[in-house]
Backbone as ProteinMPNN parsed JSONL, in Angstrom:
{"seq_chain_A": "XXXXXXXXXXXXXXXXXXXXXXXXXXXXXXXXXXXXXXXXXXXXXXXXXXXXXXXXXXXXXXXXXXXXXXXXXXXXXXXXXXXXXXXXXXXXXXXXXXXXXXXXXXXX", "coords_chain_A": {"N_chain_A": [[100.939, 79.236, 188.838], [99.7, 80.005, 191.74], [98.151, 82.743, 193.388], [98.458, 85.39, 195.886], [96.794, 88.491, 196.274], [96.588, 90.242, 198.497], [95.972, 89.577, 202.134], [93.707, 88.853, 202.614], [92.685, 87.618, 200.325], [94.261, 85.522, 200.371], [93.045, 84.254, 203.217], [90.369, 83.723, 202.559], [90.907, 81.475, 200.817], [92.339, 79.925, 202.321], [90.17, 79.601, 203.783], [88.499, 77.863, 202.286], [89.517, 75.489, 201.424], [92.261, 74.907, 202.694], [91.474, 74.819, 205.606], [89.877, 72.864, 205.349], [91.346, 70.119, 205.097], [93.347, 67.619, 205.143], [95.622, 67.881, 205.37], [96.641, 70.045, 206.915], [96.817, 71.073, 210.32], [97.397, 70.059, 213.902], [100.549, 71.583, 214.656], [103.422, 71.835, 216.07], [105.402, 74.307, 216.917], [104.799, 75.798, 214.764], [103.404, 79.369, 213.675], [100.8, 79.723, 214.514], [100.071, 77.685, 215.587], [98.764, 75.882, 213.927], [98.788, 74.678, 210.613], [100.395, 73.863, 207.398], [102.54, 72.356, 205.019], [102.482, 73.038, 202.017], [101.344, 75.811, 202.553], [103.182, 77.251, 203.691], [105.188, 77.378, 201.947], [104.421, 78.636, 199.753], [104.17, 80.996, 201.196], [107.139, 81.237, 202.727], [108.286, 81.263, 199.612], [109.497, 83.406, 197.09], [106.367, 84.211, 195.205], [105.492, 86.886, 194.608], [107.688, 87.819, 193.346], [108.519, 86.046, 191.647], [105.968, 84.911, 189.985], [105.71, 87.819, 188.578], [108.291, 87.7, 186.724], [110.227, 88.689, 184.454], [110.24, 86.814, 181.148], [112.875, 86.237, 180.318], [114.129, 85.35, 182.293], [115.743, 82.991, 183.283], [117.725, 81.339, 185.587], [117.718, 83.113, 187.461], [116.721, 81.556, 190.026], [114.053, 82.135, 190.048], [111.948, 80.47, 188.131], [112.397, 78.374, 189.029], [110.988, 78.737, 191.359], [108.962, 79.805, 190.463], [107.773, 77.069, 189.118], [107.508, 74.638, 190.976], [105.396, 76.249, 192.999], [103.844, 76.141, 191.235], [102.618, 73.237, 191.06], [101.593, 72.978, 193.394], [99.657, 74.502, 193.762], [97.987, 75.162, 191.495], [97.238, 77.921, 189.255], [94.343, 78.992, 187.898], [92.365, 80.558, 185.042], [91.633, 83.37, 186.098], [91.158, 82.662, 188.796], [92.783, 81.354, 191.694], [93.81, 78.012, 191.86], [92.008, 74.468, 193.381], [94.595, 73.056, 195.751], [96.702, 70.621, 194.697], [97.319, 69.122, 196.803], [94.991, 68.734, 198.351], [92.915, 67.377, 200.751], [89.936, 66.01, 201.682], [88.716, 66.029, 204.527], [86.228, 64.957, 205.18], [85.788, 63.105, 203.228], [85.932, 59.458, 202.177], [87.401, 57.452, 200.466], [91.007, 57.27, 200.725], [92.768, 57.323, 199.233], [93.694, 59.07, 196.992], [94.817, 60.304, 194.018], [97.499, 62.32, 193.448], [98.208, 64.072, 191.058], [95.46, 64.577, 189.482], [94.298, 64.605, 186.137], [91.449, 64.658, 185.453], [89.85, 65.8, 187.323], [88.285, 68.65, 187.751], [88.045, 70.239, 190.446], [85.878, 70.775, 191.18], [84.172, 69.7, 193.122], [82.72, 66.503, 194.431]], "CA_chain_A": [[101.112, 79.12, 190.269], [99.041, 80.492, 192.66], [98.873, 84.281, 193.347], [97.824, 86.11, 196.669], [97.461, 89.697, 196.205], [96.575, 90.376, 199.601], [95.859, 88.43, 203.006], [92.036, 88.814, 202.633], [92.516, 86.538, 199.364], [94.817, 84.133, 201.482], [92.325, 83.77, 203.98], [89.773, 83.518, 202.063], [91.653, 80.135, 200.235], [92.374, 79.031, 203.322], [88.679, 78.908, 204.186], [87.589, 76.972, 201.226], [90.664, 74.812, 200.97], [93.286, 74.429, 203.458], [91.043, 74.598, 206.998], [89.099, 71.392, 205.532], [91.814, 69.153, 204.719], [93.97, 66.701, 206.429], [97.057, 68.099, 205.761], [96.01, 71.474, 207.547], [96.547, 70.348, 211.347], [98.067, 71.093, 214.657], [101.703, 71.521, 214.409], [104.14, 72.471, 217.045], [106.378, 75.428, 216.446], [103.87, 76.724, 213.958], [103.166, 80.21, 214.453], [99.25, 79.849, 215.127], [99.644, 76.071, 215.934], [98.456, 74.711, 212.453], [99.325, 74.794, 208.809], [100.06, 73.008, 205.993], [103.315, 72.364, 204.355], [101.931, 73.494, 201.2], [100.385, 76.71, 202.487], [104.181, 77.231, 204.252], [106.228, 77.13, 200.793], [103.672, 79.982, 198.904], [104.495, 82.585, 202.48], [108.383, 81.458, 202.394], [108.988, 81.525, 198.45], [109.012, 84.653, 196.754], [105.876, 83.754, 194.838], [105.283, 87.935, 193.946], [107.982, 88.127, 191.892], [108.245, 84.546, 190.723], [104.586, 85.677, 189.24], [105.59, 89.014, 188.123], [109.497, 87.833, 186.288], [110.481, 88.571, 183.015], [110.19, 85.575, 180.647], [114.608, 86.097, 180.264], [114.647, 84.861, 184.032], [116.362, 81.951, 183.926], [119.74, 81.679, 186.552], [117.813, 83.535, 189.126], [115.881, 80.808, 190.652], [112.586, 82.116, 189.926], [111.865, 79.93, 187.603], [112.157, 76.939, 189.809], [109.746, 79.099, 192.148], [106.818, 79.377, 189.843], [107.279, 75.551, 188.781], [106.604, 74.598, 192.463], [104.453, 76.47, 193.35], [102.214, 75.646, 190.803], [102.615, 72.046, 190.962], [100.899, 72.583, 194.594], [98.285, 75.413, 193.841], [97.749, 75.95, 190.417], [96.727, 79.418, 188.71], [93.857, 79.794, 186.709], [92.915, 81.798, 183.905], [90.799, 83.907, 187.301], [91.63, 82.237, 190.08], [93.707, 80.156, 192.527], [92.456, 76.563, 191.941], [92.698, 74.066, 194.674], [95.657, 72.767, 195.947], [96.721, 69.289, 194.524], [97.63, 67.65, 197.703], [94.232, 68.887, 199.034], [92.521, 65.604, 201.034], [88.751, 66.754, 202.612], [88.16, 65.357, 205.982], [85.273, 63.834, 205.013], [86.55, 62.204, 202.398], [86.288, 58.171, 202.584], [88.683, 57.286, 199.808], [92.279, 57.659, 201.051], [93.781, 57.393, 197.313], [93.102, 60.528, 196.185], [96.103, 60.656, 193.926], [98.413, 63.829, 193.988], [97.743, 64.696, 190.004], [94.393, 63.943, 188.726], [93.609, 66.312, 185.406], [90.15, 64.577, 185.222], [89.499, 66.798, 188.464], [88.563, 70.137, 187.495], [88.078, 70.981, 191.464], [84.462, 70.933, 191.212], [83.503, 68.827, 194.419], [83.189, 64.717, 193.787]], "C_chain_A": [[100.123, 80.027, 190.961], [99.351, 81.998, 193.031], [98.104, 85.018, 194.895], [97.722, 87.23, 196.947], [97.176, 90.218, 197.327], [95.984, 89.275, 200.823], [94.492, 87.987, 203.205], [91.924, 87.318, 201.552], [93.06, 85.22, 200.196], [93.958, 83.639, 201.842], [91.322, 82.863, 203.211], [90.033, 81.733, 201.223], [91.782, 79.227, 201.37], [91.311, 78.604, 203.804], [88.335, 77.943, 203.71], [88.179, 75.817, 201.275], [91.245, 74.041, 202.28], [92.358, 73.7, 205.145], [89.89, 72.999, 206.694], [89.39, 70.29, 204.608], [92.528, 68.735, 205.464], [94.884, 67.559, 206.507], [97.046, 69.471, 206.007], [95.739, 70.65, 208.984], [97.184, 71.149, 212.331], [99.727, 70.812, 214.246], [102.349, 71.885, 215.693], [105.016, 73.041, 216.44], [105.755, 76.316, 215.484], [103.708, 78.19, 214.46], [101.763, 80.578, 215.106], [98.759, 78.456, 215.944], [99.406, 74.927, 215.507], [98.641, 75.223, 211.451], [99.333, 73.766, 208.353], [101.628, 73.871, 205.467], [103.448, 73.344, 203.056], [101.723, 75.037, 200.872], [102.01, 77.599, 202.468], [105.277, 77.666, 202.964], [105.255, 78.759, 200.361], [104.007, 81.449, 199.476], [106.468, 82.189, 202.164], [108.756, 81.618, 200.804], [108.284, 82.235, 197.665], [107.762, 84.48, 195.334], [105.24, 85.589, 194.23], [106.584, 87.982, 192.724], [108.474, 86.807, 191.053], [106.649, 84.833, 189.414], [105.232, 86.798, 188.069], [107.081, 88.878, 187.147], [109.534, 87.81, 184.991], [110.85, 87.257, 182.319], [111.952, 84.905, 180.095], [115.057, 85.664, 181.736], [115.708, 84.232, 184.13], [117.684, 82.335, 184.606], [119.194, 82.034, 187.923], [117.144, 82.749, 189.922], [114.533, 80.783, 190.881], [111.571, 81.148, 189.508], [111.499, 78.562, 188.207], [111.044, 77.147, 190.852], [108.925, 78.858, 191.937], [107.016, 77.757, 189.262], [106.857, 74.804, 190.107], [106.052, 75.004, 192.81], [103.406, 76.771, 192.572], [101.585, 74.313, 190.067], [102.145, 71.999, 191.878], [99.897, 73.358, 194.161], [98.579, 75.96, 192.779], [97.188, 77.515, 189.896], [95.577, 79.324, 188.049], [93.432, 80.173, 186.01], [92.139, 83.136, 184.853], [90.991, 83.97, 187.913], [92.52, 81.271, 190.497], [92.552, 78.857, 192.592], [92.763, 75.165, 193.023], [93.791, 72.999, 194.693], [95.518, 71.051, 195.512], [97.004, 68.378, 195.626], [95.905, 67.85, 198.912], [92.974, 67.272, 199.404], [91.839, 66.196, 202.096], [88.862, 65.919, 203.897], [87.282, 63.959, 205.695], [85.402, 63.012, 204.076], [86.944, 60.421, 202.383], [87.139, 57.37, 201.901], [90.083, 57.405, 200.033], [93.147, 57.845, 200.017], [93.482, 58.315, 196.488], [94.436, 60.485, 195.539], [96.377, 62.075, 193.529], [97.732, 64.747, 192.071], [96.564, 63.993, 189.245], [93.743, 65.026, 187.57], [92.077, 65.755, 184.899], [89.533, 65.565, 186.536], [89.455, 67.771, 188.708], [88.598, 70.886, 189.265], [86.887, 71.278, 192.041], [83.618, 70.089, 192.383], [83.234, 67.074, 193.605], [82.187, 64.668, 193.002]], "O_chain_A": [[99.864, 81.01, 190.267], [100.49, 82.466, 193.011], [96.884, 85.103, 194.751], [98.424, 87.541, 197.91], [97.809, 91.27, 197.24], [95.566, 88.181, 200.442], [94.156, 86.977, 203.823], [91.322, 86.28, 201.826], [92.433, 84.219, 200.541], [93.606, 82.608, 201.27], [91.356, 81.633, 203.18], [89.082, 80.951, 201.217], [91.429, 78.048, 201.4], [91.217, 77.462, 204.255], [87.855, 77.035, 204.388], [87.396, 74.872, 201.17], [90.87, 72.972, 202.763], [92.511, 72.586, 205.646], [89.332, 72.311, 207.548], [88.67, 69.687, 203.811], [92.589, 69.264, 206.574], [95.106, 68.098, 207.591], [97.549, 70.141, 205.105], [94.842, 69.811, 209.077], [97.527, 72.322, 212.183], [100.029, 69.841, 213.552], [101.535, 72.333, 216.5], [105.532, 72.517, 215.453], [106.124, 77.485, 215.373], [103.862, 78.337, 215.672], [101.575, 81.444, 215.96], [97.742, 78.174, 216.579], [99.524, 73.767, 215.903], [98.658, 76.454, 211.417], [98.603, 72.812, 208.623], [101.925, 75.065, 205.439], [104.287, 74.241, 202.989], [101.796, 75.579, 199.769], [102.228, 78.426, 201.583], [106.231, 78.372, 203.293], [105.623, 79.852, 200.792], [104.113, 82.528, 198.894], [107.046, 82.929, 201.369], [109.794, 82.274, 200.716], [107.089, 82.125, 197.391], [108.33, 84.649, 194.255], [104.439, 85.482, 193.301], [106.423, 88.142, 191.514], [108.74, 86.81, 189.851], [106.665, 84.879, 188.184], [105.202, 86.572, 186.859], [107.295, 89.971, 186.622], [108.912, 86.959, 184.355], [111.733, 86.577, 182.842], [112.256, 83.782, 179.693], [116.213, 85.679, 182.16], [116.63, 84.607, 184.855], [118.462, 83.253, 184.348], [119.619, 81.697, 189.028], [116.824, 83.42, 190.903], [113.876, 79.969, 191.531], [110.557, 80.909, 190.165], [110.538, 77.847, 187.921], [110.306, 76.244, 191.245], [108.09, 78.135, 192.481], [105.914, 77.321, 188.93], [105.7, 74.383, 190.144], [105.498, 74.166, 193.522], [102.38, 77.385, 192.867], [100.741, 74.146, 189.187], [101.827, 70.817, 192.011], [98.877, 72.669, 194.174], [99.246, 76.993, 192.722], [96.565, 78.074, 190.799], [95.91, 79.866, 186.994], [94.428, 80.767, 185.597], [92.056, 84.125, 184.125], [91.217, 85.093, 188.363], [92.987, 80.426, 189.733], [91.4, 78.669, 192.981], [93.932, 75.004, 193.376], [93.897, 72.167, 193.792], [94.573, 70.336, 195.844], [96.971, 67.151, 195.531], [95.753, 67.248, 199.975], [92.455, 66.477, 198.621], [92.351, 66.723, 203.083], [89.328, 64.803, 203.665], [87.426, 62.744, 205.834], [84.934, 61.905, 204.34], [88.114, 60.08, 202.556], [87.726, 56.515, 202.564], [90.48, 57.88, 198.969], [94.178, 58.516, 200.051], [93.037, 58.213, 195.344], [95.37, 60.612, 196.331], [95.472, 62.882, 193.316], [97.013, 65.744, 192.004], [96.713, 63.009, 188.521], [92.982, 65.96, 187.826], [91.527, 66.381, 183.993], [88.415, 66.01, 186.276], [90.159, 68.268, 189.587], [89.131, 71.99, 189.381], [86.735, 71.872, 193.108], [82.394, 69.967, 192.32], [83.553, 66.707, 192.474], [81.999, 63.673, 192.304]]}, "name": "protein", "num_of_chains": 1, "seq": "XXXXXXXXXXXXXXXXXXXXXXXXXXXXXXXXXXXXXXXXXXXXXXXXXXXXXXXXXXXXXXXXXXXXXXXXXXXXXXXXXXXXXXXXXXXXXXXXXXXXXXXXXXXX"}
């Protein structure tokens, strides 16, 4: 799952990633105006110690943490790799499907 050890890294993801895809838009009630579902789940679920839980977890719901959230923004073995529901702008294909593991992330 995806790991943000501070908001510099966030951002930084969000540059590459989130700010140039569809589902990154305006929103109402948002707190800046726009987001992403996606981005939304990683800030509400405790995704530090989902990361950081002893491998005897199970019961406390961690478990179900790190399997979602890294069925949207994988881990890895370095870095955060990009988000599977990520869909560029420019992008003229609309069928991008959701899991593609021929798609290391590497641009088309």
């Amino acid at each position: 799952m995806a790991y943000f050890s501070n908001g510099t890294e966030g951002m930084g993801y969000q540059e590459i990633y989130c700010m140039k895809c569809r589902q990154y838009k305006e929103r109402p009630g948002y707190m800046n105006g726009e987001g992403c579902p996606v981005w939304d789940l990683h800030l509400l679920l405790d995704q530090y110690q989902a990361c950081n839980a002893e491998p005897n977890s199970e019961g406390t719901g961690l478990e179900v943490t790190a399997f979602v959230l890294d069925l949207l923004i994988p881990r890895g073995e370095l870095h955060n790799e990009q988000c599977r529901l990520f869909d560029p702008e420019t992008r003229d294909d609309k069928t991008m499907p959701l899991f593609d593991d021929a798609d290391d992330g590497e641009g088309e």
